[in-house]
C-alpha positions as CSV (number, residue, x, y, z in Angstrom):
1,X,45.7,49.7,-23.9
2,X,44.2,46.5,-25.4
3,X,43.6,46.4,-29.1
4,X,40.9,45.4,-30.9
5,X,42.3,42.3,-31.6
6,X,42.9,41.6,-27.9
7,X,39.4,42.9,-27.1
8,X,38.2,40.2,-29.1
9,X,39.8,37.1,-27.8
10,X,39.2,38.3,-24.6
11,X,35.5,38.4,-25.1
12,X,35.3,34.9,-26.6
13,X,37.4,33.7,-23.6
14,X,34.6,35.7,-21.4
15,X,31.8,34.1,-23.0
16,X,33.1,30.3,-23.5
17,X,33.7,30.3,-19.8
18,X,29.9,31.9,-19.5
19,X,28.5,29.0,-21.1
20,X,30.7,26.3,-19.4
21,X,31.6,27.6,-15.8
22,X,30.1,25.7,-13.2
23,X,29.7,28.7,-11.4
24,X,27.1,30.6,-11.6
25,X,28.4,33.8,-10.1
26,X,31.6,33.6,-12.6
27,X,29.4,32.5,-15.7
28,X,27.0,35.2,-14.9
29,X,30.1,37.8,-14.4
30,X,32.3,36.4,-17.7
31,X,28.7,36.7,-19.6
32,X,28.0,40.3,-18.3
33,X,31.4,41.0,-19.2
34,X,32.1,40.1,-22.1
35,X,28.9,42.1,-22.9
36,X,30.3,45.6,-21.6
37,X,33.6,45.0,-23.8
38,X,31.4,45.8,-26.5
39,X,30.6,49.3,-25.6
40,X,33.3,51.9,-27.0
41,X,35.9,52.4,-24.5
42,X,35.0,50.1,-21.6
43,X,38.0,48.1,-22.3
44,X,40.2,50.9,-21.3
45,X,38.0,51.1,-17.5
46,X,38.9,47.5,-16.3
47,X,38.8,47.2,-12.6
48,X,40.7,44.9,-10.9
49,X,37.5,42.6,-10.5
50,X,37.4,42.3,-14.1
51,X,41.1,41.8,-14.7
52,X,41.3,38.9,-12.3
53,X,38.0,37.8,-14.4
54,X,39.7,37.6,-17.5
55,X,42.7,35.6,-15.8
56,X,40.3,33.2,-14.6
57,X,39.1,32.9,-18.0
58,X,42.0,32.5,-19.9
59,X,43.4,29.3,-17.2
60,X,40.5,28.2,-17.4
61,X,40.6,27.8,-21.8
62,X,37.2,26.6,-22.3
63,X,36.3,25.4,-25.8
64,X,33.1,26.7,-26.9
65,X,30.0,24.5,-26.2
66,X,29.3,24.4,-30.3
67,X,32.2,25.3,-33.1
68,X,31.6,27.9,-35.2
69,X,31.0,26.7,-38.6
């Protein structure tokens, strides 16, 4: 089970590899993604495609194209 917490950081890994992935398959994915996560429950229906997603995301630690003031 992934907390709320996790759930978070999760989706800002999703969408900081949205805006930065060269990829448009992956940014389009990580994007749509990180978008679902914020329906109740969808965290706890994570196919194996979206693990290995949020894997990809997390090696791949992009900073955010702006910083949050």
């Amino acid at each position: 089970m992934i907390t709320q917490r996790q759930c978070q950081q999760i989706m800002f890994k999703l969408r900081c590899t949205a805006e930065r992935d060269p990829n448009d398959i992956i940014a389009n994915a990580a994007s749509q993604l990180a978008f679902e996560l914020e329906t109740p429950n969808r965290s706890n229906a994570l196919t194996d495609k979206d693990r290995q997603l949020i894997q990809y995301a997390a090696r791949k630690d992009y900073a955010p194209l702006k910083e949050m003031a």
